[in-house]
N, C-alpha and C positions, 0 to 999 in steps of 0.2 A: 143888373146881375150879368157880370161879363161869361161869355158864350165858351163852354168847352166841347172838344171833338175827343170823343171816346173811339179808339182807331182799333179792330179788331179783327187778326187777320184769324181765317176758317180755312182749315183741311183735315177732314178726319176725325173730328171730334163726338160725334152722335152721342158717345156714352157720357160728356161733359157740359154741353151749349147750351142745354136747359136749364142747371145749374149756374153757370155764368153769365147766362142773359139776365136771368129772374135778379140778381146780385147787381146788376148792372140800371136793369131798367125801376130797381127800389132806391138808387138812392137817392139822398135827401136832399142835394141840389137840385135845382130847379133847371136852367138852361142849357142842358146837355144835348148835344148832338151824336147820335152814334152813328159810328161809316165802320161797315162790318163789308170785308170784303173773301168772298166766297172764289178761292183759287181751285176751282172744275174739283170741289168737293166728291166726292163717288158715293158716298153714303150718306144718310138721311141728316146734317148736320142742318142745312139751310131750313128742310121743312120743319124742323122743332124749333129749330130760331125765330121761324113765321109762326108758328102756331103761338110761344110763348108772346111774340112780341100782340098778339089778337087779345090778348088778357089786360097789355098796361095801353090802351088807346092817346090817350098824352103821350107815352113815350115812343108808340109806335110813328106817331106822326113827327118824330124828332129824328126816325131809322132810318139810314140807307142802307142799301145792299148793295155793293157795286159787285158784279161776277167778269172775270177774265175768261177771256174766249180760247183761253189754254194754260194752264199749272204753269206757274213763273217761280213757284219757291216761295219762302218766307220773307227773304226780302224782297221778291217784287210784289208782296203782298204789302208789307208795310209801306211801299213806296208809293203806292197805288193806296192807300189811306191816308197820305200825310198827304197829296197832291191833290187830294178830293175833301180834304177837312178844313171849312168855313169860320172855325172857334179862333177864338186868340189865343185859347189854351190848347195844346194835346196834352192825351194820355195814351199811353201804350197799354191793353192789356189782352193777356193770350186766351185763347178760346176755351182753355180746358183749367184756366186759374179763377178765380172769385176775388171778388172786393167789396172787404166790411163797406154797410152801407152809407159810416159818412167820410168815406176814402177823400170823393169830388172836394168836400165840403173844407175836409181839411186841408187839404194843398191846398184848394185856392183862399181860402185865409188867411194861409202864411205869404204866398204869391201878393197877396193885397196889404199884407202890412207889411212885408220886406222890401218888396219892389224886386224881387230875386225871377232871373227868367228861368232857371230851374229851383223845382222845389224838391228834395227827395224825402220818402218817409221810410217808415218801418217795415217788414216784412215779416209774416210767419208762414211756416210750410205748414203744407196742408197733405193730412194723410188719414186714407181711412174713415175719412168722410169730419178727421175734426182738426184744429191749427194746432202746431206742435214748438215746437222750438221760435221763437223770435228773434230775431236779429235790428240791431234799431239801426238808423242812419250812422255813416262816418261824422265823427266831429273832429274837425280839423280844416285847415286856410283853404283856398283852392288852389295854390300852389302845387303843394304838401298831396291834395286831395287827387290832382289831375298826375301827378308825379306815379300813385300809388295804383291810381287806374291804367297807367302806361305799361308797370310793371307786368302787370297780369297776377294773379292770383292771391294780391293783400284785400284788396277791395274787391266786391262783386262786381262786374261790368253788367250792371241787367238795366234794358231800356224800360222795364217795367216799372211802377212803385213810384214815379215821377210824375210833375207834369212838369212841360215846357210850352215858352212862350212861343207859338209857334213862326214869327217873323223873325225871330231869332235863326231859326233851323233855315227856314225858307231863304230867308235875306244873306245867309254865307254858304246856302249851298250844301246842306246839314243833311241829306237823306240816307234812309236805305239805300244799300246794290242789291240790283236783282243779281245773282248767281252768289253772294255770300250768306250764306242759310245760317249757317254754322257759325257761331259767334259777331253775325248781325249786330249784337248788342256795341261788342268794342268798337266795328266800324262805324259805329253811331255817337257812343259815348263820351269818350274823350274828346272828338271835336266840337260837340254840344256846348261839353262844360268848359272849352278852353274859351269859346264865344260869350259865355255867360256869367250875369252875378249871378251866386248859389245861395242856397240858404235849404234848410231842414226842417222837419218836425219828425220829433221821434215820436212819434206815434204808428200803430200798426194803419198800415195804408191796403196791404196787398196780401192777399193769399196764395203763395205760389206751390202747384200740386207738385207734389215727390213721386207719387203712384201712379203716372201714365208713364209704362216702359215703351209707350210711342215714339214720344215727343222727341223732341233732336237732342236735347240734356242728356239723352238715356241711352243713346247708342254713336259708338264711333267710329265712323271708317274713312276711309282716304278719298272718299269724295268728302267728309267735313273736314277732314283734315288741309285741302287744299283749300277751301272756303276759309278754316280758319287764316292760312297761310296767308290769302288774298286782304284779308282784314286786317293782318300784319303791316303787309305793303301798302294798304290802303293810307293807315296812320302813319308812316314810318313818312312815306309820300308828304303827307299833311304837314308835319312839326320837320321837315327839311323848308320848307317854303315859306311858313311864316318869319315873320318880323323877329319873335324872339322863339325861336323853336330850339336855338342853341340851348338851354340851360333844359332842356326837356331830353337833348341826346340819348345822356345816358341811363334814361328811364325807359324808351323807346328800346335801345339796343338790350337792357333786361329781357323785354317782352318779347323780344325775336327769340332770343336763348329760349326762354320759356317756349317760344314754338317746336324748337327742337328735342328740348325734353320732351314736349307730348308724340312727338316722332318717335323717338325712342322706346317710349313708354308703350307706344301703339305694334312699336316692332316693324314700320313700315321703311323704304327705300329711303333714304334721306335726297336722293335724286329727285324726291317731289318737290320736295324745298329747294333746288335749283332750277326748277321747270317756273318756279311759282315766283319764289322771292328773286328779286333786283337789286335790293338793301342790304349796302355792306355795313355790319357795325364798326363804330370806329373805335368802342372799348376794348381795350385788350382783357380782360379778363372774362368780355364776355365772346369776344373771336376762340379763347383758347377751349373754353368750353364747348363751342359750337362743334369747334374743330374734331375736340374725342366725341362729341355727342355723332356726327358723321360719319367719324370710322369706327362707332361701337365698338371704340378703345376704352376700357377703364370707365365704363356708362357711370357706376355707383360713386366712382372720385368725383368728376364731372360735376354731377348732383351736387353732391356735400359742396363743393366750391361755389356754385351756383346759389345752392343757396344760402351759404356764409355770406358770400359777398351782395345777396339782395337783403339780406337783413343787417350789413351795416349801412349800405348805401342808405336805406330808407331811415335808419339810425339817425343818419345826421342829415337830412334833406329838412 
């Protein structure tokens, strides 16, 4: 039974950890590793994590707790879990979310009769203490699939609901950045899957909460704004260098647009995004948009073009 690393970053959660360990430390696989890593927590998260994990004694002796000797953020929380996880597998999941208990079971099933270094499953929110809405995996090529994640907002970008092979991640260089909190996922995702065969199981894998108006989902200001900004450039950076990052351009140049609608959106300087981003697009339809999006000329035209022209792109890709 091949080894997974369950990677869980902790700050702030007290009113959830108990809940997400207990979901963690039940499931039905057997060789699971957890590397829970505790970024200078200030509230009681870690001591319920110990207390819960004193109940499953097998699983506890499968626990790390690695603690930073000072708050690094979410990604230097995950980066500090992928570099300290011994599994062939990872799984990403957050401190305040839950996973049905044959979540392990199921990826790696599919992961062993695919031969796929990622596997994505299903997700339902979780609200209220019960799952609500389900969303099953994309089905479609990885072309088509990694095209849709560039975009920004056809496909989810969440590093959650997965696993991966983790030599994959490791072997091209695949991590978290510490300073991008804020959409972490995308600076993750898209070069994941650009590294990897994929394969699915729609099946419900994840439970992701809707009801922590903590968490970074739930609030947004121009310090995530610039984090997201940095995740732009991060990938933009990425799919300029590779071998065939050409036919991926103008999917790319989409998802910078897409940053500046959320500029917009947010009502912030558009001067962050020149503090931030380096990355000229070279689509002209999406420079003209960038362009009124900047001088909150015509914002509401803008839009409409924006997103006419991302739902035929993705039309015929």
């Amino acid at each position: 039974m091949k080894k997974v690393s369950v990677l869980v970053p902790v700050y702030g959660v007290e009113k959830y950890i108990e809940e997400c360990a207990r979901s963690l430390f039940e499931q039905t696989y057997g060789n699971i590793e957890y590397v829970f890593v505790d970024d200078c927590s200030k509230d009681g998260s870690i001591a319920i994590l110990e207390r819960v994990a004193e109940e499953y004694p097998q699983r506890k002796s499968q626990t790390r707790i690695i603690r930073h000797d000072h708050n690094r953020g979410l990604g230097g929380a995950r980066l500090t879990a992928l570099q300290k996880a011994t599994g062939e597998y990872v799984t990403h999941v957050d401190s305040d979310d839950i996973l049905p208990l044959d979540a392990i079971a199921l990826l790696m099933a599919k992961a062993e009769e695919s031969g796929a270094d990622i596997v994505t499953g299903g997700y339902s929110e979780w609200r209220d203490g019960k799952a609500t809405r389900y969303a099953g995996p994309p089905q479609m090529g990885k072309e088509k699939y990694l095209k849709a994640l560039l975009c920004q907002n056809i496909v989810k970008n969440r590093i959650w609901g997965r696993l991966y092979r983790r030599e994959t991640l490791t072997g091209n260089g695949i991590y978290s950045v510490e300073g991008i909190d804020f959409s972490e996922d995308y600076a993750v995702v898209p070069r994941a899957v650009y590294h990897s065969r994929i394969a699915t199981v729609d099946k419900n894998v994840y439970y992701y909460r809707m009801d922590n108006n903590t968490s970074y989902t739930h609030t947004i200001s121009e310090k995530h704004l610039r984090s997201h900004l940095r995740a732009c450039q991060l990938v933009a950076d990425f799919f300029m260098t590779v071998a065939d990052g050409s036919k991926y351009r103008k999917a790319v140049d989409i998802g910078i647009a897409n940053a500046f609608r959320c500029l917009a959106d947010s009502n912030l300087d558009a001067a962050i995004a020149d503090e931030t981003l380096t990355y000229e697009p070279g689509d002209r339809i999406c420079r003209l948009c960038i362009s009124m999006l900047k001088k909150r000329r015509w914002v509401k035209t803008a839009d409409f073009i924006y997103l006419a022209y991302r739902r035929l792109y993705f039309s015929i890709v």
